[in-house]
PDB file as gemmi writes it, atoms N, CA and C in Angstrom:
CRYST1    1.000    1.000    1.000  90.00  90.00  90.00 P 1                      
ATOM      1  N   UNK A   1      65.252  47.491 299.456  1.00  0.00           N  
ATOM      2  CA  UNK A   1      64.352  46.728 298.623  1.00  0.00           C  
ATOM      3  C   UNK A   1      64.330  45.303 299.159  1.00  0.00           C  
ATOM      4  N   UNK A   2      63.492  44.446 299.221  1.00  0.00           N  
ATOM      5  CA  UNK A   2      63.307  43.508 299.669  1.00  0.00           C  
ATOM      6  C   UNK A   2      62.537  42.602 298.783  1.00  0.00           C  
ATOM      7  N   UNK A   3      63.214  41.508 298.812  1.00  0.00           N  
ATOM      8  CA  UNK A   3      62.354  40.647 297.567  1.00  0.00           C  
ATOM      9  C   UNK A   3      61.868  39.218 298.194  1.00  0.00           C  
ATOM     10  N   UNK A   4      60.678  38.892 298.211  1.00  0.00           N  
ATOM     11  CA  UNK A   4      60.221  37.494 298.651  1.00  0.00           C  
ATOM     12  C   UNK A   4      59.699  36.860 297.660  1.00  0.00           C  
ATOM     13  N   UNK A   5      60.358  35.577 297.974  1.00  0.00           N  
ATOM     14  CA  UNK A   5      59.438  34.413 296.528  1.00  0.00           C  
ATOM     15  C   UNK A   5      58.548  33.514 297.480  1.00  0.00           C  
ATOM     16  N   UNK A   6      57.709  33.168 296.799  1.00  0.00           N  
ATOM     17  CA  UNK A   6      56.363  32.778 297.276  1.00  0.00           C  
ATOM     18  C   UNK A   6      56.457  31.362 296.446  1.00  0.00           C  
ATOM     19  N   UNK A   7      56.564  30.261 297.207  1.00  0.00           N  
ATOM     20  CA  UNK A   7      56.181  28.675 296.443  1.00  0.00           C  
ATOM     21  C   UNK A   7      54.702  28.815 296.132  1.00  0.00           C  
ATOM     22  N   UNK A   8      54.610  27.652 295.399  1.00  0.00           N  
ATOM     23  CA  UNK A   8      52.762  26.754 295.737  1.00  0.00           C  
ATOM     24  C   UNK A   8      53.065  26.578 296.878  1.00  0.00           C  
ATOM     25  N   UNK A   9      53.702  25.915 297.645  1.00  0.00           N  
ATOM     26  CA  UNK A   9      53.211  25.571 298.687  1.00  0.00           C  
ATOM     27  C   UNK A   9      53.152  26.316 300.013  1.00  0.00           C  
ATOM     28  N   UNK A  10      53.853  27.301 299.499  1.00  0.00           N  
ATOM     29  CA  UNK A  10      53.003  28.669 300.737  1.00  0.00           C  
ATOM     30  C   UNK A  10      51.447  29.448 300.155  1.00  0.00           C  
ATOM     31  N   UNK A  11      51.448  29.217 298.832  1.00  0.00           N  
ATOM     32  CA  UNK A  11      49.766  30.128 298.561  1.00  0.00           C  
ATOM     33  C   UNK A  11      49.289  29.154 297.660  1.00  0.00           C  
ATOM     34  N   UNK A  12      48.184  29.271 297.229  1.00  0.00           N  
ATOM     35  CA  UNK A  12      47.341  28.115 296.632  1.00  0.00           C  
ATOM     36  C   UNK A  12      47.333  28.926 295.018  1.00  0.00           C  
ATOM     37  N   UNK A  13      48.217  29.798 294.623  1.00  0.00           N  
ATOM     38  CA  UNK A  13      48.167  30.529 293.311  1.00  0.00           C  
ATOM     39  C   UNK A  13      48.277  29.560 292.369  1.00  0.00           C  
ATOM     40  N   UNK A  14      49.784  28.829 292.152  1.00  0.00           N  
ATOM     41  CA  UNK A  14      49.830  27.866 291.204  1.00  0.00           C  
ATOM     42  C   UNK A  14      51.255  27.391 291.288  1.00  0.00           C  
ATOM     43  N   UNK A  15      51.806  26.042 290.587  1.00  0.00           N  
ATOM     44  CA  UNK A  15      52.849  25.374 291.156  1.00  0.00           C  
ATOM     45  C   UNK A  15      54.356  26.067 291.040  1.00  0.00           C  
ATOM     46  N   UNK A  16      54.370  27.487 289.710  1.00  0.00           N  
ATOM     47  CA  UNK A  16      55.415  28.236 289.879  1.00  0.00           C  
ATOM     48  C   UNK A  16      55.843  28.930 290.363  1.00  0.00           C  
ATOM     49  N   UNK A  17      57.523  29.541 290.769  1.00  0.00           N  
ATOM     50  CA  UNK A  17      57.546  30.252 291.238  1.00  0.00           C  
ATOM     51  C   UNK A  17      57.200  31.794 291.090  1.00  0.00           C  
ATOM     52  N   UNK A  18      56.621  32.594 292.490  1.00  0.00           N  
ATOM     53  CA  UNK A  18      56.027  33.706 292.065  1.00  0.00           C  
ATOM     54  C   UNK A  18      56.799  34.739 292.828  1.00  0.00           C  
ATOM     55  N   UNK A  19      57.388  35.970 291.940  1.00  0.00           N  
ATOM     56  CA  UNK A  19      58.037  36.385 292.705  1.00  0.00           C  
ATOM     57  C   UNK A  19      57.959  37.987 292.602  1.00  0.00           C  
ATOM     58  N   UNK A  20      57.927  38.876 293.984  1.00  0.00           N  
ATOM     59  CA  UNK A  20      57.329  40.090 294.752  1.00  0.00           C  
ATOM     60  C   UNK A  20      58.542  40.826 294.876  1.00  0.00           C  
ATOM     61  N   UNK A  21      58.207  41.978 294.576  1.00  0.00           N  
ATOM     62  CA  UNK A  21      59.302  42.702 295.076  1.00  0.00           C  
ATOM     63  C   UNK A  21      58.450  43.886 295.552  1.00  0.00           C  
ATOM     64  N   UNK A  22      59.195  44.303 296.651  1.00  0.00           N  
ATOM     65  CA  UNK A  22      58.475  45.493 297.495  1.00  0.00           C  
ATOM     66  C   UNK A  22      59.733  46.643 297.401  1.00  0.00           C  
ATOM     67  N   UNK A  23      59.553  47.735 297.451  1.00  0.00           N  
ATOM     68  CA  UNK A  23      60.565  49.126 297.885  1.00  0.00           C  
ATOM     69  C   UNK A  23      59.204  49.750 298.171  1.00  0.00           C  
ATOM     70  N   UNK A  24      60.126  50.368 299.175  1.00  0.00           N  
ATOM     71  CA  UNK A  24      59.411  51.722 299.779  1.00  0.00           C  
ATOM     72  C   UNK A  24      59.238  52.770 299.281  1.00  0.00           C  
ATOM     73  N   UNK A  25      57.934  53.029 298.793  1.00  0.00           N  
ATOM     74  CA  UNK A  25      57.431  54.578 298.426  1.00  0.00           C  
ATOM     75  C   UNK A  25      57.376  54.690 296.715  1.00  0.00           C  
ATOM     76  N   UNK A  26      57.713  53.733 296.335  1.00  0.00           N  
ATOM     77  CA  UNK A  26      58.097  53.506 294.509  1.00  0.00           C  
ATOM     78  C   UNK A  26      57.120  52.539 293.920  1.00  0.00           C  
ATOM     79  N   UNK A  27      56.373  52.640 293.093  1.00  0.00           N  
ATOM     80  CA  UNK A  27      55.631  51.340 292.527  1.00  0.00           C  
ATOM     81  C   UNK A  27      55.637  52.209 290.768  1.00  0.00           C  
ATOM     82  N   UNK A  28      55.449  50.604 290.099  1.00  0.00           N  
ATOM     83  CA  UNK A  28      55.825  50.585 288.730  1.00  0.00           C  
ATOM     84  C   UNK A  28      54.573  50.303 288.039  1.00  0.00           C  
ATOM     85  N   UNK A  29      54.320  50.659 286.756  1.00  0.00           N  
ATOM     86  CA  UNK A  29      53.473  49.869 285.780  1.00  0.00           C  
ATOM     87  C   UNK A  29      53.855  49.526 284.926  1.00  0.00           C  
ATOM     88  N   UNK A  30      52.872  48.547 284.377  1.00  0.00           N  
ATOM     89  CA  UNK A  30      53.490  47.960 282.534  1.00  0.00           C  
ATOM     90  C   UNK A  30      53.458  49.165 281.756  1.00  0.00           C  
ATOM     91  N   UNK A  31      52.707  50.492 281.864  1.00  0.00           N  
ATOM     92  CA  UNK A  31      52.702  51.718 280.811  1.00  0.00           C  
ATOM     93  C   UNK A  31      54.029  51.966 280.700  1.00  0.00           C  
ATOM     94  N   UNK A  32      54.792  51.891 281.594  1.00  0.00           N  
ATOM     95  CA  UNK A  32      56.179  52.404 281.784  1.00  0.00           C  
ATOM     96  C   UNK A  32      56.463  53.766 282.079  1.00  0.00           C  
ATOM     97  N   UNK A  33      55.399  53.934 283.254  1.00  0.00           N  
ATOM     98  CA  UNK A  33      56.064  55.335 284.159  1.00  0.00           C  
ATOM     99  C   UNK A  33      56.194  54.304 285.594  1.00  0.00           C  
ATOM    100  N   UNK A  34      56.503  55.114 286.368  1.00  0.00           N  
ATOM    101  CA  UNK A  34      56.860  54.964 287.482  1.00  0.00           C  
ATOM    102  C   UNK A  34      56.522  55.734 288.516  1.00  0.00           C  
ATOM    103  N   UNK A  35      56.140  55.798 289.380  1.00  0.00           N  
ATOM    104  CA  UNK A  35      55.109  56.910 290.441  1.00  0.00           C  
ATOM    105  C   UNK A  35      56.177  56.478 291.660  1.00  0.00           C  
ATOM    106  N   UNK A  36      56.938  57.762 292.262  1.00  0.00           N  
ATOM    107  CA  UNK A  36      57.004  57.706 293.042  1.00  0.00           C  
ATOM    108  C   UNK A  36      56.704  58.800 294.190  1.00  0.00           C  
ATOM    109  N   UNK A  37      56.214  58.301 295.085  1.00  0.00           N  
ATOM    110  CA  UNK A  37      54.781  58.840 296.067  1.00  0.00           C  
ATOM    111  C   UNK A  37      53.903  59.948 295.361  1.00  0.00           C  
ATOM    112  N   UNK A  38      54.379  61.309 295.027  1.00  0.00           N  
ATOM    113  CA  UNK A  38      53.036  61.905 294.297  1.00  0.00           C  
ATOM    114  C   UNK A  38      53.893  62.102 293.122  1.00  0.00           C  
ATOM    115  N   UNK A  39      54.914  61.546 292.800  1.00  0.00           N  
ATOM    116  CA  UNK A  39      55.371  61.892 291.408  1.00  0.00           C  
ATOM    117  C   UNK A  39      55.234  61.102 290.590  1.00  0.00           C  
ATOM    118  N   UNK A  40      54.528  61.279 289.136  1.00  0.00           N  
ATOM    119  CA  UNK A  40      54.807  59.829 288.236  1.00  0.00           C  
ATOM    120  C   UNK A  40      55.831  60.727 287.183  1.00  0.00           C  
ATOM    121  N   UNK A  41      56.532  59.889 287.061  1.00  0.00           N  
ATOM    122  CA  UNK A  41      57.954  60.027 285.594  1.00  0.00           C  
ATOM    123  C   UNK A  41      57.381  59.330 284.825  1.00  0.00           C  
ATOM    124  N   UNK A  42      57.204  59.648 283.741  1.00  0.00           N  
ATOM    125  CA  UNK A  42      57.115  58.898 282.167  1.00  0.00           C  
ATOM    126  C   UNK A  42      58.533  58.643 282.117  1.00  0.00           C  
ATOM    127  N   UNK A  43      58.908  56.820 281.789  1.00  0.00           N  
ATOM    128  CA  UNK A  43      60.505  56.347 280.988  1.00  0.00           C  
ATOM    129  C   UNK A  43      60.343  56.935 279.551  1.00  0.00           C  
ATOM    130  N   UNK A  44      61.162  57.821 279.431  1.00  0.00           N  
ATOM    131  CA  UNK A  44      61.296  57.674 277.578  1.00  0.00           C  
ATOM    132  C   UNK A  44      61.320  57.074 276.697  1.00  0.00           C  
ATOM    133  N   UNK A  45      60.645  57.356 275.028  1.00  0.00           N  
ATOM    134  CA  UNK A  45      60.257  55.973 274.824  1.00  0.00           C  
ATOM    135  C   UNK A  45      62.171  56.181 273.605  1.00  0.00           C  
ATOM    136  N   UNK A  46      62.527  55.284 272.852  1.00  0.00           N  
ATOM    137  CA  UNK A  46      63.682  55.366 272.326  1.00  0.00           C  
ATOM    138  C   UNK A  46      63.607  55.785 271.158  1.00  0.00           C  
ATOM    139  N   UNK A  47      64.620  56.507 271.334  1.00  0.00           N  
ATOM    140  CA  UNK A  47      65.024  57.209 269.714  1.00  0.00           C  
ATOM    141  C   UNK A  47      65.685  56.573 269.083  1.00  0.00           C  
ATOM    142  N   UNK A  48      65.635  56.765 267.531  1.00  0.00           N  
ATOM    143  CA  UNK A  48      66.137  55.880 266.497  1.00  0.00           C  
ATOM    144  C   UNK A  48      66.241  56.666 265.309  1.00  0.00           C  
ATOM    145  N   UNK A  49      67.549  57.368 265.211  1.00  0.00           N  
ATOM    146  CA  UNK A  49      68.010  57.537 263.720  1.00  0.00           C  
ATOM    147  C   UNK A  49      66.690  57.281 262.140  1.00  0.00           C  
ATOM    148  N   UNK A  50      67.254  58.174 261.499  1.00  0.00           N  
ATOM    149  CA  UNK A  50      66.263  58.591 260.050  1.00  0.00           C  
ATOM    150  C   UNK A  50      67.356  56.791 259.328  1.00  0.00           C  
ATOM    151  N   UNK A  51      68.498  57.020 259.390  1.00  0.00           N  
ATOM    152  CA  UNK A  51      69.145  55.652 258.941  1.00  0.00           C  
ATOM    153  C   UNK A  51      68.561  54.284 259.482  1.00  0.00           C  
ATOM    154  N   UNK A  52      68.372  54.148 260.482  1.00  0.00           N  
ATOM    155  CA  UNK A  52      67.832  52.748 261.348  1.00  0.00           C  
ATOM    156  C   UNK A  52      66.444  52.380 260.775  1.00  0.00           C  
ATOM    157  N   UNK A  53      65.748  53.720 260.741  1.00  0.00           N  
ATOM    158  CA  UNK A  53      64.427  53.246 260.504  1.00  0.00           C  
ATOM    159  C   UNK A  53      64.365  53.077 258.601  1.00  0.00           C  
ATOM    160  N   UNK A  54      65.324  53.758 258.151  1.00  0.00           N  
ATOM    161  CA  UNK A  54      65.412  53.583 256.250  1.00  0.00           C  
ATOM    162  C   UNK A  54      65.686  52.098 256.370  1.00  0.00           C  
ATOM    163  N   UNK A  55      66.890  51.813 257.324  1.00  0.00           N  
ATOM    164  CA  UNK A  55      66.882  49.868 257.078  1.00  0.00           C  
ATOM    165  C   UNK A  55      65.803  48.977 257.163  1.00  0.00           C  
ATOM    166  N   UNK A  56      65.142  49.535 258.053  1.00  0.00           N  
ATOM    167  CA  UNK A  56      64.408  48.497 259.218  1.00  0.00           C  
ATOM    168  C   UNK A  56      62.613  48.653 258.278  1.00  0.00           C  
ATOM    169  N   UNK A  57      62.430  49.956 257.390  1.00  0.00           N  
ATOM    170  CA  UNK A  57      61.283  50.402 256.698  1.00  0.00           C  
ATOM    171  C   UNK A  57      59.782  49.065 256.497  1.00  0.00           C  
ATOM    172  N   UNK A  58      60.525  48.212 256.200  1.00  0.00           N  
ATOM    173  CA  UNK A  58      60.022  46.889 256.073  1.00  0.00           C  
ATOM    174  C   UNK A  58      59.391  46.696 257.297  1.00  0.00           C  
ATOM    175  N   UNK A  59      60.027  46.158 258.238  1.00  0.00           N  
ATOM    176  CA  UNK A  59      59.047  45.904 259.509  1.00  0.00           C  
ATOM    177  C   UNK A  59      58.446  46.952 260.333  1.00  0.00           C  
ATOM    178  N   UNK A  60      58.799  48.594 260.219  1.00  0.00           N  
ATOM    179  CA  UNK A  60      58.179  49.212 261.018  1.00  0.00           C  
ATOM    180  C   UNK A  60      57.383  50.011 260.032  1.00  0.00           C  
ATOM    181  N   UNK A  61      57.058  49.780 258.797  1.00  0.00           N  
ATOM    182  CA  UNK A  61      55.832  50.666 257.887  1.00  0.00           C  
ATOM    183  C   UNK A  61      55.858  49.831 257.313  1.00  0.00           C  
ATOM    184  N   UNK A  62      55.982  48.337 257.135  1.00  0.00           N  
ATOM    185  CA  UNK A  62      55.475  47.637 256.115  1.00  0.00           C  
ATOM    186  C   UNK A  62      55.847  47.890 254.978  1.00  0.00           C  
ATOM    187  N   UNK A  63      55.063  46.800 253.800  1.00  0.00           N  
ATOM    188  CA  UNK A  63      55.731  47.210 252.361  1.00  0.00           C  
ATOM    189  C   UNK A  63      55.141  48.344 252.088  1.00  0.00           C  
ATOM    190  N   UNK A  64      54.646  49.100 252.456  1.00  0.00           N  
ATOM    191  CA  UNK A  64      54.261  50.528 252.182  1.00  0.00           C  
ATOM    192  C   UNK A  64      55.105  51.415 251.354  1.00  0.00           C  
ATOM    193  N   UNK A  65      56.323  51.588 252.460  1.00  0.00           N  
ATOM    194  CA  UNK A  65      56.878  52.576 252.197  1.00  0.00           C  
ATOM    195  C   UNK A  65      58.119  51.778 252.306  1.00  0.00           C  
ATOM    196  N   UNK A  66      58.993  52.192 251.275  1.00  0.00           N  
ATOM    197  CA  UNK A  66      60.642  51.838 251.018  1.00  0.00           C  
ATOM    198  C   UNK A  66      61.566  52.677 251.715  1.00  0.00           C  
ATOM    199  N   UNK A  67      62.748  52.277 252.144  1.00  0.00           N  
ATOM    200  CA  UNK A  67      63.913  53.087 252.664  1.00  0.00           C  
ATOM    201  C   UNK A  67      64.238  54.479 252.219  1.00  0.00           C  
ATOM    202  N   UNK A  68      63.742  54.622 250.279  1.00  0.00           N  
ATOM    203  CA  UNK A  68      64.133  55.651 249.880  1.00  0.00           C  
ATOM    204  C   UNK A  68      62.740  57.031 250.360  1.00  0.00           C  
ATOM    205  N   UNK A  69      61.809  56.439 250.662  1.00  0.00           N  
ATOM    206  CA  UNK A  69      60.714  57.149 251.199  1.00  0.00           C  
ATOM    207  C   UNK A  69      61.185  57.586 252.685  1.00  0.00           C  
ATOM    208  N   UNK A  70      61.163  56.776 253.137  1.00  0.00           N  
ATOM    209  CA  UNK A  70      61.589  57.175 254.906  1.00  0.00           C  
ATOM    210  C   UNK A  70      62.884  58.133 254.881  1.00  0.00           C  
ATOM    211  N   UNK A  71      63.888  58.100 254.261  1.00  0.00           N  
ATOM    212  CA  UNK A  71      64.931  58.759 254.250  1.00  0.00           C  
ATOM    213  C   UNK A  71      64.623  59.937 253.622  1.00  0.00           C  
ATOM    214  N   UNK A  72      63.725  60.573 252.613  1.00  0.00           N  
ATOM    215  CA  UNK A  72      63.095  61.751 251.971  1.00  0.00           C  
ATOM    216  C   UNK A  72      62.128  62.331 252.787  1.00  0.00           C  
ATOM    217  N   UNK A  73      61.325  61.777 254.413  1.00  0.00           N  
ATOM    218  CA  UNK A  73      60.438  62.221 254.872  1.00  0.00           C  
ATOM    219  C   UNK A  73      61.591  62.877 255.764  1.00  0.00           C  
ATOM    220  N   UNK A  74      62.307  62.054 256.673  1.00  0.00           N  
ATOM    221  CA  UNK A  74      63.235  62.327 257.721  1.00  0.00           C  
ATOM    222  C   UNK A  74      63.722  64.019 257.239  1.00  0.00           C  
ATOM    223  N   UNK A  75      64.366  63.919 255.775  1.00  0.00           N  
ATOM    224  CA  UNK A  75      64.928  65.231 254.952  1.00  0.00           C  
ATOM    225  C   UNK A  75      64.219  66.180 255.088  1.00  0.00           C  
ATOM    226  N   UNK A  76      62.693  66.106 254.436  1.00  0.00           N  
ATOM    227  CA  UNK A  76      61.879  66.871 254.187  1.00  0.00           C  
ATOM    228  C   UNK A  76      61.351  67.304 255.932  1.00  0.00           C  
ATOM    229  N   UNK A  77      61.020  67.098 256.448  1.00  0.00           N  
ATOM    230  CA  UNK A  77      60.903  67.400 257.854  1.00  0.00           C  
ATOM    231  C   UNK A  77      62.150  67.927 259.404  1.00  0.00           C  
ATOM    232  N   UNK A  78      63.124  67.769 258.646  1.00  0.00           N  
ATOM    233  CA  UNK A  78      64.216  68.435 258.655  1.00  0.00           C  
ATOM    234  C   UNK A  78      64.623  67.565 260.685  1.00  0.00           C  
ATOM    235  N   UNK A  79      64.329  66.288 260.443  1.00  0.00           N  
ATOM    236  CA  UNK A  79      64.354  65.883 261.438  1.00  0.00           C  
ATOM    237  C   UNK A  79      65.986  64.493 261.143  1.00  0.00           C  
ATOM    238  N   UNK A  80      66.635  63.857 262.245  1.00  0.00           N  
ATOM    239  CA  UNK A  80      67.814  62.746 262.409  1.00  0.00           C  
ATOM    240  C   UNK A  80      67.020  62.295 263.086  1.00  0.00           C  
ATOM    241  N   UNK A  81      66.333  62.521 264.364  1.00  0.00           N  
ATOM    242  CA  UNK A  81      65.902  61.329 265.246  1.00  0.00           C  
ATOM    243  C   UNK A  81      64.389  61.017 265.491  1.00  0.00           C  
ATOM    244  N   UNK A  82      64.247  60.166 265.440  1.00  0.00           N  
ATOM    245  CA  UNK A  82      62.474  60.319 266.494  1.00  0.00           C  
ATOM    246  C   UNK A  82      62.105  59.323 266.720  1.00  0.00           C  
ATOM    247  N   UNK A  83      61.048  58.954 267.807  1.00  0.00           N  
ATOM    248  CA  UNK A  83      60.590  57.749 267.725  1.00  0.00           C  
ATOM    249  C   UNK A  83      59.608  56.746 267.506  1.00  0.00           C  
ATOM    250  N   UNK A  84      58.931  55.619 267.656  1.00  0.00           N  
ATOM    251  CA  UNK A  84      58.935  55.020 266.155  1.00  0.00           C  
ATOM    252  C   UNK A  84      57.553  55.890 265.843  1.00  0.00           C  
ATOM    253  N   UNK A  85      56.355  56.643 267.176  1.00  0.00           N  
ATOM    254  CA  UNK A  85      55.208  56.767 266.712  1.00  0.00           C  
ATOM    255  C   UNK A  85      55.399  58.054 266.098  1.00  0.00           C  
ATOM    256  N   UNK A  86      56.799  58.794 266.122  1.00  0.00           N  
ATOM    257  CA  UNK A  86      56.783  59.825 265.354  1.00  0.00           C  
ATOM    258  C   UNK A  86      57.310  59.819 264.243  1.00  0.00           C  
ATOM    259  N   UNK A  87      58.129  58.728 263.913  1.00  0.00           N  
ATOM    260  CA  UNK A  87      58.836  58.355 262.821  1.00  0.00           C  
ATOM    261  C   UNK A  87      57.347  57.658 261.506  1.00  0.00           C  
ATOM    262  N   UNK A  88      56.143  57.322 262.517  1.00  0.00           N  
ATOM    263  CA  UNK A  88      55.082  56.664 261.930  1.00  0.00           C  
ATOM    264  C   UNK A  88      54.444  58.002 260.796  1.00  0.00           C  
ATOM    265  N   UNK A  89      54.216  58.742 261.888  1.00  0.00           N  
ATOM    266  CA  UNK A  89      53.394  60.325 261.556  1.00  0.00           C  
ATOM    267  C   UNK A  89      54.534  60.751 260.804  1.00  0.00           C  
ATOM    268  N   UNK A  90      55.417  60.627 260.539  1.00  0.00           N  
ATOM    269  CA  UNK A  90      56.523  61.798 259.754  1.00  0.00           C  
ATOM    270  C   UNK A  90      56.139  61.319 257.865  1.00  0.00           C  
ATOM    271  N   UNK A  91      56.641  59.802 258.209  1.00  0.00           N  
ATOM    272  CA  UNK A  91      56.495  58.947 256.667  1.00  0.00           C  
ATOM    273  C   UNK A  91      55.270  59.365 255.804  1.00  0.00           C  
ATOM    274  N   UNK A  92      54.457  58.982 257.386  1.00  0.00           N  
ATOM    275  CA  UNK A  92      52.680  58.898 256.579  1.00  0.00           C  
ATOM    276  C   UNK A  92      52.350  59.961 256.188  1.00  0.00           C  
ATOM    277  N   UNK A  93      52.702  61.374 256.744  1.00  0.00           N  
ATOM    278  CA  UNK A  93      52.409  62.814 256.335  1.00  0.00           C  
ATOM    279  C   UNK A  93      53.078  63.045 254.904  1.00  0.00           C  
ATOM    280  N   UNK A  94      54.426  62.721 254.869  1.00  0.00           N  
ATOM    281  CA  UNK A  94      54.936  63.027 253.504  1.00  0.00           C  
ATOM    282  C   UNK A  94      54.562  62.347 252.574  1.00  0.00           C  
ATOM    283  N   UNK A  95      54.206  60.491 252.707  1.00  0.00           N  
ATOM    284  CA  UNK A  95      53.908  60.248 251.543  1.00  0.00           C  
ATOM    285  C   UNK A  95      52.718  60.586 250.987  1.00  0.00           C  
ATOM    286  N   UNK A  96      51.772  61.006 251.951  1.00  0.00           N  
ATOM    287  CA  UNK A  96      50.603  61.060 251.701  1.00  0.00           C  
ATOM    288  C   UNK A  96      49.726  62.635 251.135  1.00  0.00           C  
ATOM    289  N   UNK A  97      51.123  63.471 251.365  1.00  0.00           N  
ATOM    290  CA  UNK A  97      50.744  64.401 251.074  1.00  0.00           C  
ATOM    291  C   UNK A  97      50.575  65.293 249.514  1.00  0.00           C  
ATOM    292  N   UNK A  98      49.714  66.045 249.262  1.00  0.00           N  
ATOM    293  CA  UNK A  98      49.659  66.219 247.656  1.00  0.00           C  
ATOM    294  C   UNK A  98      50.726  67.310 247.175  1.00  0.00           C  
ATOM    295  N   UNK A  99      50.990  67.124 245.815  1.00  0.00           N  
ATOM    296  CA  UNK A  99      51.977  67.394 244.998  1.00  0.00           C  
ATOM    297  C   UNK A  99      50.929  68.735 243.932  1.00  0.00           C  
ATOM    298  N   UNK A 100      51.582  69.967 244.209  1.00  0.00           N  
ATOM    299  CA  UNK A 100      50.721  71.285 243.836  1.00  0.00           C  
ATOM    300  C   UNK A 100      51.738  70.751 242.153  1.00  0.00           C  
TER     301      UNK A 100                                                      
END                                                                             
């Protein structure tokens, strides 16, 4: 791997430093896979406990839904882990769903 930093005063980009990194045969994106030569890997996205997300309920569903909701969907879906866009779909399905 080889890494070069580039001043302003080698390119006319701008006065900070800008800095390149090259490897052979590997290039990255912000999506967060990684392609290397005909392969792209998806990075996994992170798992997080039915507990983490009952704490956290507030910032990742808003006042919507309370800890004691998220912890009854996690139950009812018979799931401990997932992550957050499935932890999104798990809440929203149970709370939203009707009562026979």
């Amino acid at each position: 791997m080889a890494v070069k930093k580039n001043t302003a005063a080698d390119t006319t980009e701008t006065a900070e430093t800008a800095v390149t990194v090259e490897t052979a045969g590997t290039t990255g994106s912000a999506e967060g896979s990684v392609s290397t030569g005909s392969k792209t890997v998806k990075k996994a996205e992170a798992l997080y406990t039915a507990d983490e997300f009952a704490r956290a309920a507030g910032k990742v569903f808003g006042k919507k839904y309370n800890s004691d909701i998220v912890r009854a969907a996690f139950k009812v879906a018979k799931k401990t882990t997932a992550t957050k866009a499935e932890a999104v779909e798990i809440v929203q399905s149970f709370a939203e769903r009707k009562v026979k």
